[in-house]
N, C-alpha and C positions, 0 to 999 in steps of 0.2 A: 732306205729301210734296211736294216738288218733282219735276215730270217735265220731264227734258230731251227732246227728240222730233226726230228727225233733222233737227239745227243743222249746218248745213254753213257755211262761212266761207272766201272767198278775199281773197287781198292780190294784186291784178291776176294774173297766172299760178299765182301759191304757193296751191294747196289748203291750208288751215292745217288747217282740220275737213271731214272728209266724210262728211254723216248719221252724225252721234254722237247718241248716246241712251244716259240714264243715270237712274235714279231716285234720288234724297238723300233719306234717312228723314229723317222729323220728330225734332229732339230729339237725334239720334246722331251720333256723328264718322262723317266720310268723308275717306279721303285719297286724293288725286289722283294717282298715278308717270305717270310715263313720261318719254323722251328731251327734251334740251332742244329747243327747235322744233315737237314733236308739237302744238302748240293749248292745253294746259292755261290759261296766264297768256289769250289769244285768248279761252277758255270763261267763263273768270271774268270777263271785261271784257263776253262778253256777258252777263250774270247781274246783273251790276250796274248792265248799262246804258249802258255808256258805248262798247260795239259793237252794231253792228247785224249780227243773223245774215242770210246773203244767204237761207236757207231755213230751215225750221224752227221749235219753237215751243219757249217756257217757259214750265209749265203750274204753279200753286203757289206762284210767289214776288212778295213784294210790297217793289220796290226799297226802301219807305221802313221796311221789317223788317229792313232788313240793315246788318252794320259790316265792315268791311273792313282787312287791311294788304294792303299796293301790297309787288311786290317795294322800289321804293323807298320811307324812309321817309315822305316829305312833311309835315314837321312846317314848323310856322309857325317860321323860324328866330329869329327878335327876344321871343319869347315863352320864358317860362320852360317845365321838363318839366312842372311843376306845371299850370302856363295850358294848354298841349298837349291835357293829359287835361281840362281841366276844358272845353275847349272844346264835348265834346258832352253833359256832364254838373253844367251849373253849377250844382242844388240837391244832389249829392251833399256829402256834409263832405268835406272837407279833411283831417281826420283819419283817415278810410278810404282816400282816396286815398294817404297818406304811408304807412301800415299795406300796401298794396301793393305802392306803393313798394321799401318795406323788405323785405318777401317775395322780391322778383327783385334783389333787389344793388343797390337804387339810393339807398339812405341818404345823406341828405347830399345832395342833387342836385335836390332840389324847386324853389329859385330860381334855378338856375343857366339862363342862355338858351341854347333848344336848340343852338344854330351852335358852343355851346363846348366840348359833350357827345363822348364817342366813338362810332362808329357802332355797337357795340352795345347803348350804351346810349341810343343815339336808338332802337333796333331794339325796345328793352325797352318804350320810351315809347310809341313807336308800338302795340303790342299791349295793352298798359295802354289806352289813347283806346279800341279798336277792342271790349276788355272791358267797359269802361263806358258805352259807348253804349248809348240803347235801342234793343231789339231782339230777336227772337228767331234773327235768321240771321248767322254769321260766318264770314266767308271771307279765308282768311289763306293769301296767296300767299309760300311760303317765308320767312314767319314768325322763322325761328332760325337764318339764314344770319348771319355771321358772330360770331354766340355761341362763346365754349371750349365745351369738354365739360361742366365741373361747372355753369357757369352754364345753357347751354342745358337740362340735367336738369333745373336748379329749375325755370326758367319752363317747360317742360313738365309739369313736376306742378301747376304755378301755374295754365297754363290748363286743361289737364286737370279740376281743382277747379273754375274758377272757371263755366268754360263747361256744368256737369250739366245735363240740360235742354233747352239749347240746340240749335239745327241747326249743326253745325261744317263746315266743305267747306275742307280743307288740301292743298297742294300740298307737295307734299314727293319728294326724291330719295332719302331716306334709312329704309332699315327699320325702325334703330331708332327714329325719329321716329315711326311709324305706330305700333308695340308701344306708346310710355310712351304715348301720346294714346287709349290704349284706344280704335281704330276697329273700327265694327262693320263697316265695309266698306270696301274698299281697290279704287279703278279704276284699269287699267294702260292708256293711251293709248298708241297707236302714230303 
């Protein structure tokens, strides 16, 4: 279990977080709602570490158990999608990885360098990296923005599948997103 413990968080006047407190089950999806501006993207940066809460604790997580997607993608752009993923996972095959791949619509696209890709499917590649990491914690900040409809379905049933087990903490606007992700629990941040 991860315990959040009133993390409050200011950007000089802007309260972004004021004593939030939440517990993340081990092993189970949790989706994140609420308005844009409420702190979600704020909570996850401090979870990973790379905010500092002005008050508060996180009690359960150990930054180097965790994979992450950024709302942006941040892929190494002179590297192939292939290179991308293999960057946190180089004794993986190659073969599983294209088999992936293949699963989320990206056949054909293994060599090609990220800078050439469309943004959804640098969106695809990015959650692929963030899949094959090790780890047991994944936190995938709006994940499936600019996905269609049919595609965004698959790779929700992709990670859905792939992520059993794991700790999932997803942000999301969208309800149907929370339904295919089978979350056992849903926070609404104000």
């Amino acid at each position: 279990m991860i315990h959040i413990k009133n993390i409050s968080k200011s950007f000089g006047e802007n309260k972004v977080l004021d004593h939030f407190s939440m517990t993340i089950p081990e092993g189970e999806t949790t989706c994140l709602m609420g308005a844009s501006g409420c702190g979600k993207t704020t909570l996850l940066r401090i979870l990973m570490g790379l905010e500092t809460a002005d008050e508060g604790t996180v009690e359960g997580l150990d930054p180097s158990r965790l994979s992450a997607v950024f709302q942006e993608d941040r892929l190494c752009e002179n590297l192939s999608a292939m290179a991308n993923i293999r960057l946190v996972c180089l004794s993986k095959d190659k073969k599983v990885i294209a088999d992936q791949m293949d699963q989320i619509g990206l056949a054909g696209c293994a060599n090609q360098p990220a800078r050439e890709l469309s943004g959804g499917m640098r969106r695809r590649i990015a959650l692929l990296r963030a899949i094959n990491a090790p780890g047991d914690v994944l936190i995938l900040d709006e994940p499936f923005k600019g996905l269609d409809d049919k595609t965004k379905e698959n790779v929700i049933l992709f990670v859905d599948r792939s992520c059993k087990g794991r700790t999932l903490l997803c942000v999301t606007h969208d309800e149907d997103e929370v339904g295919a992700l089978n979350a056992k629990q849903v926070i609404r941040m104000r």
